[in-house]
C-alpha positions, -999 to 999 in steps of 0.1 A, spaced: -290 -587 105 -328 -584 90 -335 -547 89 -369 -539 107 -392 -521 77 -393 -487 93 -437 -491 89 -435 -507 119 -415 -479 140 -444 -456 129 -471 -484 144 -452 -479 175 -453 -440 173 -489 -440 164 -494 -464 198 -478 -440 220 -493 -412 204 -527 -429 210 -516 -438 246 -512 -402 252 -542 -382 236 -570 -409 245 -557 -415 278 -552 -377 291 -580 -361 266 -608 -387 271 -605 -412 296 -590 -391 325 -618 -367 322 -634 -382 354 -604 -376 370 -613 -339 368 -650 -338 376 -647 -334 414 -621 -309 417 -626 -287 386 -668 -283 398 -658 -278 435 -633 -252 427 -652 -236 398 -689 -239 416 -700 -261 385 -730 -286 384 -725 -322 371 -743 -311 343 -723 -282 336 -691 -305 335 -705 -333 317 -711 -299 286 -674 -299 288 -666 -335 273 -695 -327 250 -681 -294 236 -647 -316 229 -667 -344 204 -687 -318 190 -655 -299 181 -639 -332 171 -671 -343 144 -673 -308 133 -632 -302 124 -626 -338 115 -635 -329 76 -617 -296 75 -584 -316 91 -589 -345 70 -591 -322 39 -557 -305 50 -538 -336 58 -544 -348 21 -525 -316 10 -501 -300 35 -473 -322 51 -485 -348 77 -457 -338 98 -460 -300 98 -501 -305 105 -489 -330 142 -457 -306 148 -486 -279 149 -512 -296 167 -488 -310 190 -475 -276 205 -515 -268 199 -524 -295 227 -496 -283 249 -512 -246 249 -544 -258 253 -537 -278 283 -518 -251 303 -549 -223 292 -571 -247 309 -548 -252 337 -546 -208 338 -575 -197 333 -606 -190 352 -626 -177 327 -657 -205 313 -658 -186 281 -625 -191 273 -622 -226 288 -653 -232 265 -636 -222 233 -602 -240 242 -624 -272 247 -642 -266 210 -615 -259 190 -580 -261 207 -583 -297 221 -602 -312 192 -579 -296 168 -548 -312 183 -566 -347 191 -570 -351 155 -539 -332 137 -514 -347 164 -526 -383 158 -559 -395 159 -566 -388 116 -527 -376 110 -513 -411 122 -535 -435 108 -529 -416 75 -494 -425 80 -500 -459 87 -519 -458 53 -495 -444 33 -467 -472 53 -487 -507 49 -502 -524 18 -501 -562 23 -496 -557 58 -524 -531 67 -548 -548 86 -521 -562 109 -509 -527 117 -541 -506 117 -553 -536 143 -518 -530 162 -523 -495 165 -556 -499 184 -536 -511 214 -531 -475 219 -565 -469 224 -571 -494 249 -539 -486 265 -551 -450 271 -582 -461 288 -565 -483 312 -532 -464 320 -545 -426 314 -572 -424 347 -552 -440 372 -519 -423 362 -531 -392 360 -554 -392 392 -524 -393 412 -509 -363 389 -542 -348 408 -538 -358 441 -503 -350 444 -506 -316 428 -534 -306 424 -560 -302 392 -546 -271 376 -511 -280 381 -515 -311 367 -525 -298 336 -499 -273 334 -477 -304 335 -494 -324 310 -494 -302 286 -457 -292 286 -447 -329 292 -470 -344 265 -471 -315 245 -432 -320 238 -435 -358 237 -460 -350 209 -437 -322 187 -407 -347 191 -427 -379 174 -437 -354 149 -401 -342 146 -388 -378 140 -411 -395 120 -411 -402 89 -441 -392 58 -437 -419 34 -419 -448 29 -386 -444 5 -370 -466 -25 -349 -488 2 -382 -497 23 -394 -529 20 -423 -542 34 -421 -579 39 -449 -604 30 -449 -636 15 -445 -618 -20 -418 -593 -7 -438 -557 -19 -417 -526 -26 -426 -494 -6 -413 -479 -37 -433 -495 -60 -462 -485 -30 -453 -455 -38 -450 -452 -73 -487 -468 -70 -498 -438 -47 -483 -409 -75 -503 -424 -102 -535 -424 -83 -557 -396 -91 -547 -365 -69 -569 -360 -36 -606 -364 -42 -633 -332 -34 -654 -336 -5 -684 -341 -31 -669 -366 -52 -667 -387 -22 -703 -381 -12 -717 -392 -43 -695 -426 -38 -723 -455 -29 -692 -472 -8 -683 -443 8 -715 -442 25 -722 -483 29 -691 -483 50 -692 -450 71 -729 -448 79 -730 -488 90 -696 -479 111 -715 -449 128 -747 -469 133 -728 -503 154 -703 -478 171 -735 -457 182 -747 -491 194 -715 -502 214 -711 -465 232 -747 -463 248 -744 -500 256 -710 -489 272 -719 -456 288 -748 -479 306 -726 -506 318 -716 -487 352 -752 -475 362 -764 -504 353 -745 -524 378 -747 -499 401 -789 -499 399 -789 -535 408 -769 -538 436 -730 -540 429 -701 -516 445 -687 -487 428 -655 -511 426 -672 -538 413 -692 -514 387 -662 -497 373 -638 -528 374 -665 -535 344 -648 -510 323 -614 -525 333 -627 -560 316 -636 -541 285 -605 -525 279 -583 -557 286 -606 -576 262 -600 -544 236 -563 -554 237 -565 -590 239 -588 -586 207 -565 -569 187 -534 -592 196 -554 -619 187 -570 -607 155 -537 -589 142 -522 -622 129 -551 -630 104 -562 -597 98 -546 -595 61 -560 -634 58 -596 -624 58 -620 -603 39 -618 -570 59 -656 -563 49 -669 -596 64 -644 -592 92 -663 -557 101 -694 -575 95 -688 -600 116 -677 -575 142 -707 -560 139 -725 -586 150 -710 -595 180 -738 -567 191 -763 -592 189 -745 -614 207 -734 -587 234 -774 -577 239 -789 -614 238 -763 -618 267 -777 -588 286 -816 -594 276 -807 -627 301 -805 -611 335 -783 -587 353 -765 -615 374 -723 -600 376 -713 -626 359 -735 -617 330 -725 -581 333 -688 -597 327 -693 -617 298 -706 -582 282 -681 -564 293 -658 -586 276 -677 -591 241 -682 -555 242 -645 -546 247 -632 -570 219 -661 -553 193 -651 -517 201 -612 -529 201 -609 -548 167 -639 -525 149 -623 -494 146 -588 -501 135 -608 -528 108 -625 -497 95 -595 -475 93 -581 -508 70 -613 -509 48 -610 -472 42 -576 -473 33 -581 -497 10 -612 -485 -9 -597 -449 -11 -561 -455 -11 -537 -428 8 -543 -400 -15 -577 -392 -1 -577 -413 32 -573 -382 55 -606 -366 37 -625 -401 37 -617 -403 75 -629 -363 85 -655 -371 71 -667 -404 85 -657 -391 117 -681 -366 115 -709 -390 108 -696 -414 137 -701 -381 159 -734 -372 146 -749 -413 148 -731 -416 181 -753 -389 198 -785 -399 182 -780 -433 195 -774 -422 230 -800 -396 229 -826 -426 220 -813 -452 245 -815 -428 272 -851 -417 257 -857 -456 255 -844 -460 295 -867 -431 307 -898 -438 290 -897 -482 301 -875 -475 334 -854 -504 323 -823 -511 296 -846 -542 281 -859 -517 249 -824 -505 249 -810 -541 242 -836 -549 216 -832 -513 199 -794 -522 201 -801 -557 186 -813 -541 154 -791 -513 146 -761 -539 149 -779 -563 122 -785 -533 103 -755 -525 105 -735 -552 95 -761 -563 65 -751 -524 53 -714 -530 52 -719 -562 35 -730 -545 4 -699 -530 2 -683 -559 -15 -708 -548 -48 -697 -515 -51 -665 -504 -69 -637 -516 -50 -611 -492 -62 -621 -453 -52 -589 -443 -81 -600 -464 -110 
């Protein structure tokens, strides 16, 4: 019997791992609105500070955890971060001080979103997958999607049965040990019997032989003065800030002309069904195609997403965004993570990625900030769309000069 290459047993670890920080970290935070400012006396403004405080912590420890995962074991950085989320979790389930609910949400949640899994497991995907990368990187985006459609519903009736605070006490000790024990188990690197099958059968040892005689972990200013480094990050950052506002606006904007709440949020449904569909569909050819143009081309489903909503507001229109917009946010990032990893290799992937998560952060709030500034100043999402239309072309003529820059970061 055909051994399964153990690469794809750490796909399935970073899927579940996904699952669980996106789904209980970012998409049930509505879940928590109602109760946690009717308890605490908080404005809607006040909560809505509290997902804020958790990306700016994210965008401003990504390059320090990035930096660390490149040099300290992968495994000892999610073991830690792992038991990290678990204590942060129960501290905001305790406590009743804002202060200290403040700092837990800037450092102790960002902190283990990114060393349990969000940079540490894509860096292990990395270090697992040559020939086969794009197919897993795309793979491990289910868990993503899978977050966003089983974390709110799941956990809203952890709420309603128990009760806000003692559904986080139960989350983080639940999750928090389902976190340590994938740590516990998996596996850094692949060894000299790991083979990674293609149609020219590769050698995870001769992977790794590869990896030791690329250049020991770049410094963070090496990489900025890399022309690719910031052809690829900044046009990620610029169509990711794009798809968000155009996301964040999909609910109000159904709501403003006329639909149900049900019919408004089953929007977001749409999108992350189309996420998943994206991915299974685009896995297969992933490793077929130029991941450059792919990301491109990706990139430019924005146009085609804001041309749709420039027609009308019709439900039906609404849809058909809601669906091209779920399989641009679904394939783009993994594709990213795949372009990366090959420009820079696994030796300095984990740095690469800090930092380009950092400028996603930054771009992604500038964006939002401008459609919003856009909204209030026309009173309609029209200026939005056409703003949208060309940071999207911008963006994807940006990573296209990519392919004329230095394709190996090590040579």
């Amino acid at each position: 019997m055909r051994q399964v290459y153990y690469g794809w047993y750490v796909v399935a670890i970073t899927i579940v791992i996904f699952m669980v920080l996106v789904g209980s970290i970012f998409s049930a935070f509505g879940v928590f609105v109602l109760p946690v400012s009717a308890e605490l006396g908080l404005s809607r403004a006040q909560m809505n500070t509290a997902i804020g405080l958790v990306s700016f912590g994210n965008a401003a420890l990504a390059p320090f955890v990035g930096w660390l995962l490149d040099r300290v074991s992968a495994k000892s950085v999610m073991l830690v971060c792992s038991i990290m989320y678990g204590v942060s979790m129960v501290t905001l389930g305790i406590t009743h001080s804002l202060w200290l609910s403040a700092l837990t949400l800037t450092l102790g949640i960002p902190l283990a979103y990114l060393g349990a899994g969000s940079l540490s497991a894509t860096l292990l995907v990395a270090r697992w997958f040559t020939a086969r990368r794009g197919r897993a990187m795309m793979l491990t985006g289910l868990g993503l999607s899978l977050g966003s459609l089983v974390g709110p519903p799941a956990i809203g009736l952890l709420v309603e049965a128990n009760g806000w605070r003692t559904s986080l006490l139960i989350l983080g000790v639940g999750l928090g040990a389902l976190l340590a024990s994938l740590a516990v188990i998996v596996r850094e690197r692949p060894g000299p019997n790991d083979v990674e099958s293609t149609r020219e059968p590769v050698s995870a040892l001769r992977a790794a032989e590869e990896n030791r005689r690329a250049p020991s972990p770049m410094n963070v200013l090496a990489i900025l003065r890399m022309p690719q480094f910031w052809t690829m990050s900044v046009s990620t950052a610029v169509a990711m800030g794009a798809f968000t506002t155009i996301a964040l606006s999909l609910v109000p904007m159904a709501r403003a002309h006329g639909f149900s709440m049900l019919g408004a949020t089953g929007l977001m449904s749409v999108m992350g069904a189309a996420a998943i569909a994206g991915a299974l569909l685009l896995a297969p050819i992933a490793d077929r195609v130029d991941r450059v143009s792919l990301l491109s081309g990706l990139f430019l489903l924005g146009v085609l997403l804001n041309v749709v909503l420039l027609s009308g507001y019709r439900y039906a229109i609404l849809l058909a965004a809601a669906i091209t917009l779920g399989v641009a946010t679904g394939t783009a990032t993994p594709t990213f993570y795949a372009v990366l990893a090959d420009r820079f290799r696994s030796s300095s992937f984990g740095t690469v990625r800090g930092i380009s998560f950092l400028l996603i952060g930054v771009f992604g709030v500038l964006e939002l900030r401008f459609g919003g500034a856009l909204f209030d100043k026309t009173g309609d999402y029209r200026a939005t769309f056409g703003a949208a239309i060309a940071l999207s072309v911008a963006a994807a003529a940006l990573m296209l000069t990519t392919r004329f820059t230095r394709r190996d970061a090590g040579a």
